[in-house]
C-alpha positions as CSV (number, residue, x, y, z in Angstrom):
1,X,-33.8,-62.7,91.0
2,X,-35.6,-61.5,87.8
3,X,-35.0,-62.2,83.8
4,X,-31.4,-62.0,82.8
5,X,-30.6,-60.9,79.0
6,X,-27.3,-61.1,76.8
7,X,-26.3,-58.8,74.8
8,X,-23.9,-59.5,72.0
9,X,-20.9,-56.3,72.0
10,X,-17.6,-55.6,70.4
11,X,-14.8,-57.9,71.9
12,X,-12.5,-55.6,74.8
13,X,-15.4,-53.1,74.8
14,X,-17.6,-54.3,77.6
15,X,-16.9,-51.4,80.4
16,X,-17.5,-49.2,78.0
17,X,-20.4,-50.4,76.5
18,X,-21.6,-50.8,80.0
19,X,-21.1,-47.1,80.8
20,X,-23.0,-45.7,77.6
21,X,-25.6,-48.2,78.6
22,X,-25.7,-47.0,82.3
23,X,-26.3,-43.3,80.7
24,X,-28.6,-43.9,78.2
25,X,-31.0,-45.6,80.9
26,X,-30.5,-42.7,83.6
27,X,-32.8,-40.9,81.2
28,X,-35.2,-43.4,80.4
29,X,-37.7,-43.8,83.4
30,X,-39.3,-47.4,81.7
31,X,-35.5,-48.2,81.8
32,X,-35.2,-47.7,85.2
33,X,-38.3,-48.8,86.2
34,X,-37.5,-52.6,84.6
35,X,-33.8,-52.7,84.5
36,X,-32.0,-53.4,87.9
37,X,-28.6,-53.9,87.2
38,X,-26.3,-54.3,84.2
39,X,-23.3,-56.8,84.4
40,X,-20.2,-57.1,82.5
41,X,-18.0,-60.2,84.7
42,X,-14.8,-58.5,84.7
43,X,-11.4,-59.6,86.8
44,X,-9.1,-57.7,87.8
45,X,-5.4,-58.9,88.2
46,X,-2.0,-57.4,88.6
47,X,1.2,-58.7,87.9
48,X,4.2,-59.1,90.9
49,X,6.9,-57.1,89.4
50,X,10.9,-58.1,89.1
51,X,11.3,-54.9,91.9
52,X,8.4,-57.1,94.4
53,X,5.9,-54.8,93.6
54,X,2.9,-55.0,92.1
55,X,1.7,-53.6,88.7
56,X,-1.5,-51.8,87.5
57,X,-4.4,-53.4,87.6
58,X,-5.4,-55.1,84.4
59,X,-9.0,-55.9,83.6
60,X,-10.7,-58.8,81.7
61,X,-13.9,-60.1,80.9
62,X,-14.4,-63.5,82.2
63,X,-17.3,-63.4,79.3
64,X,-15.7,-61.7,76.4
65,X,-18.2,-60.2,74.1
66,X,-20.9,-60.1,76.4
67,X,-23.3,-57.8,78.7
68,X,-25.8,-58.7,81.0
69,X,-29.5,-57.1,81.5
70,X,-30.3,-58.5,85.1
71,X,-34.6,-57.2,85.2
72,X,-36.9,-56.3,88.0
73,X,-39.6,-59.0,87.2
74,X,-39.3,-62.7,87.5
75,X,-40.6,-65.1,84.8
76,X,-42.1,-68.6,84.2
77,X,-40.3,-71.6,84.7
78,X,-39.7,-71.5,80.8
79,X,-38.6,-67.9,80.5
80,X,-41.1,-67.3,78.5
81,X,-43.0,-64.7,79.6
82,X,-39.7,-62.5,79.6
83,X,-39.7,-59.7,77.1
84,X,-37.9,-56.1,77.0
85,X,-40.2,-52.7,76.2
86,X,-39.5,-51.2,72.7
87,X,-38.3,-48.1,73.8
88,X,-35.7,-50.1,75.9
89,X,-34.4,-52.0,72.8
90,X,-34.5,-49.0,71.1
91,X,-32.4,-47.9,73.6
92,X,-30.4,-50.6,73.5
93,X,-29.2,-51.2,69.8
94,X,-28.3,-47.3,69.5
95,X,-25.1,-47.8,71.7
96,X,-21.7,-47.6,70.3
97,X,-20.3,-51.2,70.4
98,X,-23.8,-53.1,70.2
99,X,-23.2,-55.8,68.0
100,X,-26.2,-58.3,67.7
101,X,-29.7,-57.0,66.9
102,X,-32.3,-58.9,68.9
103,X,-36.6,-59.1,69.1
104,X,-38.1,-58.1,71.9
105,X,-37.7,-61.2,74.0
106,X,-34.1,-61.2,73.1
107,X,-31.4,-63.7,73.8
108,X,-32.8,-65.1,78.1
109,X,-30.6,-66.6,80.2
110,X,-32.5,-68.7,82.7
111,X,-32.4,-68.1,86.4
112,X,-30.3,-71.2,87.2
113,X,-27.5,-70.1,84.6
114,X,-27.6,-66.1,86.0
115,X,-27.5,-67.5,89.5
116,X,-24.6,-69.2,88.1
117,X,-23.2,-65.9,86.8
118,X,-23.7,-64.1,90.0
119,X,-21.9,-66.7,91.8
120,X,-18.6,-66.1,89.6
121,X,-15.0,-65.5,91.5
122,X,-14.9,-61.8,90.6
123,X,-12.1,-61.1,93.5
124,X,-8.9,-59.2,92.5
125,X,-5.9,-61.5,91.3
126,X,-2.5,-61.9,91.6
127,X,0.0,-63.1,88.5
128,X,3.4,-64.7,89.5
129,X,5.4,-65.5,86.4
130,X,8.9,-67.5,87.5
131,X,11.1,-69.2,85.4
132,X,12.0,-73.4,85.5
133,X,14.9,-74.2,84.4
134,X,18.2,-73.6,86.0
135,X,21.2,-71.9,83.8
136,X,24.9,-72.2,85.5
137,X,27.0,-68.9,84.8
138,X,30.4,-68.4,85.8
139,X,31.2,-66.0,89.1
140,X,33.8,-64.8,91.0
141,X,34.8,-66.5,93.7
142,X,35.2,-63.4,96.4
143,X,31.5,-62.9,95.2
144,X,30.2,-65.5,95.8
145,X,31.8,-65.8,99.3
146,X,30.3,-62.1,100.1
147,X,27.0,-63.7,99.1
148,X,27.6,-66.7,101.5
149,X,27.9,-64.8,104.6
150,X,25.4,-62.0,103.9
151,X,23.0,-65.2,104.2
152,X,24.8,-66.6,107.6
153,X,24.8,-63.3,109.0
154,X,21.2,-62.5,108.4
155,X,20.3,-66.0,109.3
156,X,22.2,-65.3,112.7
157,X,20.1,-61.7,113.0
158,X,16.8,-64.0,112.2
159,X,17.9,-66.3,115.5
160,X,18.4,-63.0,118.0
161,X,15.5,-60.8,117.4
162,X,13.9,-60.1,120.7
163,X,10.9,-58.7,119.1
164,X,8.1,-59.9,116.2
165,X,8.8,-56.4,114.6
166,X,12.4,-57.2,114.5
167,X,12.2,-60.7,113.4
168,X,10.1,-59.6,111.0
169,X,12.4,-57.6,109.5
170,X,15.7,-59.4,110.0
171,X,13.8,-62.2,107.9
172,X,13.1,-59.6,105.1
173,X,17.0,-58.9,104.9
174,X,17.5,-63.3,104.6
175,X,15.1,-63.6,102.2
176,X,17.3,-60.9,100.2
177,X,20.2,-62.6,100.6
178,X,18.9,-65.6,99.9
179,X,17.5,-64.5,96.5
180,X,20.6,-62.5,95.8
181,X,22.7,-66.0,96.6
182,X,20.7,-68.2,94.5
183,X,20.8,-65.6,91.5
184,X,24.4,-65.7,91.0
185,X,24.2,-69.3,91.6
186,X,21.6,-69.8,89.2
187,X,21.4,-67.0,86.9
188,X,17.5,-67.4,88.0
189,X,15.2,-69.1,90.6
190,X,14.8,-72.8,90.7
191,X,11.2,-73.6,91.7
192,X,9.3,-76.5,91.7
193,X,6.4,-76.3,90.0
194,X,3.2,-75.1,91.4
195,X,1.6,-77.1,88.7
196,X,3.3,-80.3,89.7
197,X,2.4,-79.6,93.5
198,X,-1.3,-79.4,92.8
199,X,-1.7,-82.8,90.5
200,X,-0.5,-84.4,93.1
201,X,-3.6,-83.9,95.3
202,X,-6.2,-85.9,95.7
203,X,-9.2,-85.3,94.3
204,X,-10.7,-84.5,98.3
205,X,-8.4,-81.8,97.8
206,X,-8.7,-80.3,94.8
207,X,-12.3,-79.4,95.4
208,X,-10.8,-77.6,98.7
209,X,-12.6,-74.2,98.2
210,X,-8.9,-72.7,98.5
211,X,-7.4,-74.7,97.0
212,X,-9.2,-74.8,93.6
213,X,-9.0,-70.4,93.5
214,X,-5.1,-70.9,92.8
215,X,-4.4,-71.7,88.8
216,X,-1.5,-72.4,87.2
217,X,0.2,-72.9,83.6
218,X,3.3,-73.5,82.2
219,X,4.3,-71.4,79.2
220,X,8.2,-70.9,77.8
221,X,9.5,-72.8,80.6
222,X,7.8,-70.6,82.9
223,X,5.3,-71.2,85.4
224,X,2.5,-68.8,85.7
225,X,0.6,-68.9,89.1
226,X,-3.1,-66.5,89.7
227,X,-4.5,-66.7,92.7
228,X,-7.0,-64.1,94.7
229,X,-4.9,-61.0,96.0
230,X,-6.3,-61.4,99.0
231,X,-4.3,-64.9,99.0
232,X,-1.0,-62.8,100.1
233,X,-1.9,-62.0,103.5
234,X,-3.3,-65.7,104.4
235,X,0.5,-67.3,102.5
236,X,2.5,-64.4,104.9
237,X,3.3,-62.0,102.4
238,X,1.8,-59.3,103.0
239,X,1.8,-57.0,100.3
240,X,3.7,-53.7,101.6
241,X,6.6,-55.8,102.0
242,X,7.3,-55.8,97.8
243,X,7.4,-59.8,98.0
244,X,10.3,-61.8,95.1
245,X,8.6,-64.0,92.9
246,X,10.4,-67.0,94.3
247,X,9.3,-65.9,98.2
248,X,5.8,-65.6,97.0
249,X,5.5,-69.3,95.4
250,X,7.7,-70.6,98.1
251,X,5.0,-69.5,101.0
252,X,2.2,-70.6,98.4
253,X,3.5,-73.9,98.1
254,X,4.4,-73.9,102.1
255,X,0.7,-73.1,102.1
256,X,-1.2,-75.4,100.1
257,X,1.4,-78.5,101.6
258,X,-0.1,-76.7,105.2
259,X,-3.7,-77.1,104.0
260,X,-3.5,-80.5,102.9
261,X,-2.1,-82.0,106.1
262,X,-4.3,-80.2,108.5
């Protein structure tokens, strides 16, 4: 791994900056010659709908105001030895959204702190936002007593599938009942908190590798859960399935109890 530089830019316009960059040194041969990659750190996440699906993608940068020259040439233990070619800088401070004007050895980031960078969880997320609190309503008795057996009946479907295919899907229909039950119950979900489940690990546990990828905040009496998208398939929701919020944290939290005690 070569010389890293940072380069100050306008707040939200990293990709961009990043692409004018990109441009601007496909017609520079020194550029090309000494550049090897330019980084920007972003995430991408999407948020699980009220419908199960999942929304657009939404990217951020986990370094906001910030791009990375990664170099082709190593340096001295001190960094000092790492410069940037006029014509490069030149290059350099005439794109739109460059902020900070540096010298020629510019603003180095040291190998260790790059290979830092590099090592960054850049995987796609997913955002779970379910309420706390419970609020009673009033129903209708008949209602409620349709709700009831929807959930018994399903439950029996669940218990004579002959097949994974139709278990599967009999346990799609109870998990609708189920919801459908507890929201005319409720009003909303009642969760415990994600939040609650992971301070009560050990510190052996919270290093898990697994583990420590799932964040969590509470915010308006809501609970916000991100973990890596690829997270669904490993809690058993896969993602065609258009998972509910509360299935979702319930298998995550089924998940994390799983990983604990094995």
């Amino acid at each position: 791994m070569g010389a890293a530089f940072a380069i100050q830019v306008m707040s939200g316009k990293e990709s961009n900056v990043k692409r004018l960059m990109e441009w601007a040194f496909s017609k520079n041969a020194n550029a090309q010659k000494w550049i090897k990659e330019i980084h920007t750190f972003t995430q991408s996440t999407q948020r699980a709908l009220r419908s199960g699906e999942l929304g657009k993608p939404v990217s951020r940068a986990l370094m906001p105001g910030y791009i990375f020259l990664e170099m082709n040439y190593s340096v001295d233990g001190e960094n000092t030895s790492a410069y940037i070619a006029d014509d490069i800088w030149h290059l350099i401070k005439s794109v739109p959204g460059v902020l900070k004007q540096f010298t020629r050895t510019g603003q180095i980031i040291s190998t260790e702190e790059f290979g830092q960078m590099l090592g960054l969880d850049l995987e796609d997320q997913v955002e779970v936002a379910v309420p706390l609190s419970i609020e009673e309503t009033d129903h209708d008795e008949e209602e409620l007593a349709i709700a009831e057996s929807r959930v018994l009946n399903s439950l029996h479907q669940v218990n004579m599938a002959k097949t994974p295919q139709e278990r599967a899907e009999a346990e799609k229909v109870y998990d609708e009942a189920v919801q459908n039950e507890a929201e005319l119950l409720y009003g909303h979900d009642q969760v415990e908190s994600i939040s609650s489940e992971l301070e009560s690990l050990d510190e052996q546990h919270k290093s898990n590798p697994i583990i420590s990828r799932i964040k969590s905040i509470l915010r308006n009496d809501r609970e916000i859960v991100r973990f890596p998208k690829s997270m669904l398939q490993r809690i058993g929701v896969p993602e065609h399935d258009k998972p509910l919020a509360h299935v979702v944290i319930d298998r995550l939290r089924q998940f994390i109890r799983l990983l604990v005690t094995s």
